[in-house]
C-alpha positions as CSV (number, residue, x, y, z in Angstrom):
1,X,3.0,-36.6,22.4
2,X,3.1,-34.1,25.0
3,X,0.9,-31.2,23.2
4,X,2.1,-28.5,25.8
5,X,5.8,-29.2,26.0
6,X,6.1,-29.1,21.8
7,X,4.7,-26.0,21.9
8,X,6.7,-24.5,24.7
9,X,10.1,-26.1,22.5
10,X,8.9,-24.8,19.5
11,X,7.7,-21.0,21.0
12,X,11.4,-20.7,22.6
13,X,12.9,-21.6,19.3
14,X,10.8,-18.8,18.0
15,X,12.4,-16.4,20.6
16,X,16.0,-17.4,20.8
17,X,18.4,-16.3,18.3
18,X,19.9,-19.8,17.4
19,X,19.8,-19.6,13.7
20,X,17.5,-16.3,13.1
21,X,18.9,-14.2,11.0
22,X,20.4,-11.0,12.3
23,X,17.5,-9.5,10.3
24,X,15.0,-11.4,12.1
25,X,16.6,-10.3,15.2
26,X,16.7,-6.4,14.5
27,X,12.8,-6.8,13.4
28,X,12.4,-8.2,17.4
29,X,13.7,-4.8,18.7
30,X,12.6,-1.8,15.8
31,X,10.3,-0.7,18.2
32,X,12.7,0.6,20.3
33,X,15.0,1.4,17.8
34,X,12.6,3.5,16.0
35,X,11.5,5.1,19.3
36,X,15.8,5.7,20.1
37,X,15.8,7.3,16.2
38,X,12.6,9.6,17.3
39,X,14.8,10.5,19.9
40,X,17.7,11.6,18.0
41,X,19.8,8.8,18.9
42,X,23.0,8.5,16.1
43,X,22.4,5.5,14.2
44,X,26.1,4.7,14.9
45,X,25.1,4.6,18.4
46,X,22.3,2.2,18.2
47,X,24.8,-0.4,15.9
48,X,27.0,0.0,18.2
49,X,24.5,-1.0,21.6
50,X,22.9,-3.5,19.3
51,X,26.9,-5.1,19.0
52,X,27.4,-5.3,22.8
53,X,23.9,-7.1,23.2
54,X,25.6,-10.0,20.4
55,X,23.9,-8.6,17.5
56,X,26.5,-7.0,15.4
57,X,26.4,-5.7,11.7
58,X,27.6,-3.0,10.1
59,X,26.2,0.4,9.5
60,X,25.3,0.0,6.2
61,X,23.1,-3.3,6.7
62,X,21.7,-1.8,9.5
63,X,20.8,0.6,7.1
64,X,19.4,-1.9,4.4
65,X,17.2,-4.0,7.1
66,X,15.6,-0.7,8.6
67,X,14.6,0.4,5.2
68,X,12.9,-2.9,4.5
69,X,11.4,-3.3,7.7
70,X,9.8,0.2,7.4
71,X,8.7,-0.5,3.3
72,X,7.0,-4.0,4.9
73,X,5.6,-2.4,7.8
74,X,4.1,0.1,5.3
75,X,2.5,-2.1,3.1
76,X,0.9,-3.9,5.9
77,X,-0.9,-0.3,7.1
78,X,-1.9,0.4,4.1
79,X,-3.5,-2.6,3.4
80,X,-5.1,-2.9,6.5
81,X,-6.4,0.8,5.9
82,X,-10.2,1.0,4.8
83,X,-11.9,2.9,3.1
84,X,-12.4,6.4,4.5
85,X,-12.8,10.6,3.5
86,X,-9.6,10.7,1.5
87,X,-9.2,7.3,0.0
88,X,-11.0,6.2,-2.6
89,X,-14.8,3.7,-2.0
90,X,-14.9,0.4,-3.3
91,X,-18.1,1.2,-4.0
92,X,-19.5,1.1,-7.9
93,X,-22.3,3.7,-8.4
94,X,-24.6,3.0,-11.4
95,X,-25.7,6.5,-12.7
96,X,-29.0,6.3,-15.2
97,X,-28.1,8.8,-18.7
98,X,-31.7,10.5,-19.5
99,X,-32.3,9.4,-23.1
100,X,-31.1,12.1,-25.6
101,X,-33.7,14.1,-28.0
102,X,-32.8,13.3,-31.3
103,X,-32.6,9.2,-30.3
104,X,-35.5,8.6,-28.0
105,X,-35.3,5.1,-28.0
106,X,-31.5,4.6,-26.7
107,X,-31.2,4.7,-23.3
108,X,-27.5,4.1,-22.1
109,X,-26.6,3.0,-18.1
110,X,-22.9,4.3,-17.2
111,X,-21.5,2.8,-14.3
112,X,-18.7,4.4,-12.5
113,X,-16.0,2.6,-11.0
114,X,-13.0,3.7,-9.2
115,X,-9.9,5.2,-11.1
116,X,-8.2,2.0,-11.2
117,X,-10.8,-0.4,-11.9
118,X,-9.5,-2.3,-15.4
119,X,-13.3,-3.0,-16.2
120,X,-13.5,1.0,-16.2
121,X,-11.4,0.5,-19.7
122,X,-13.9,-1.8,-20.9
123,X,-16.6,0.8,-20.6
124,X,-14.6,3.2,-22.3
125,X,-14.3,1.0,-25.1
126,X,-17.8,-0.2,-25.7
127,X,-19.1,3.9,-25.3
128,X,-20.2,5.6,-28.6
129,X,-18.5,9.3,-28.6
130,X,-20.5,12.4,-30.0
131,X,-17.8,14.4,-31.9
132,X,-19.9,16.8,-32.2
133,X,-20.5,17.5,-28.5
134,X,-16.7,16.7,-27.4
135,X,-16.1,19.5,-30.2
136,X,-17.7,22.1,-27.9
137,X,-15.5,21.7,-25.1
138,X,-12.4,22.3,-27.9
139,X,-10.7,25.5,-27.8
140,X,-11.6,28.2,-29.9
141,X,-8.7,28.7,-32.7
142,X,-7.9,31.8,-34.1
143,X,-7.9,32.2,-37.7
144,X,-4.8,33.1,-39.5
């Protein structure tokens, strides 16, 4: 087998449109679609110079493919995005409790995790709540 002429058969398959969907197709140009839509260029317009280079559809699933093209695009950004000022660590931070007065020996460890950690409702669960204390922060209710 020649190694170098499957390749080439199989990377020109890749790029010609024989049996890509028109999908597939659109997603090869969106660049320059998007840049033609920055522009102000009439989405009519665009169908219609995407129909004379033998890509036709209609407006409508022009519509449909842009929007999913965008919503997978998006996804892949924001999954590539890490971790900086405005979005969240992945970080867990363990913050030591100093022991209360009235029960010297119980010292409790409360680890933080991040909003939408599930183990966060597992900590929840297992904590002991002072009614007493929570009752402070309560507002004050006038008396009939």
């Amino acid at each position: 087998m020649d190694k170098e002429k499957a390749i080439e058969r199989i990377m020109a398959l890749a790029n010609s449109s024989y049996k890509r969907s028109k999908a597939a197709l659109l997603e090869d140009v969106i660049d320059s679609v998007e840049t033609a839509m920055a522009k102000g260029v009439p989405r009519a317009e665009i169908v219609k110079s995407l129909s004379e280079s033998g890509l036709e559809m209609s407006i409508n699933y022009f519509d449909m493919v842009l929007h999913r093209i965008r919503k997978k695009r998006k996804a892949i950004a924001e999954s590539q995005r890490k971790p900086g000022k405005d979005s969240p660590s992945k970080t867990v931070e363990t913050v030591s409790q100093p022991p209360e007065e009235d029960e010297g020996e119980h010292h409790e460890e409360i680890t933080e995790y991040p909003a939408h950690d599930p183990r966060l409702i597992t900590q929840i669960l297992s904590s002991r709540v002072d009614l007493d204390e929570l009752a402070k922060y309560a507002p004050k209710r006038k008396k009939p």
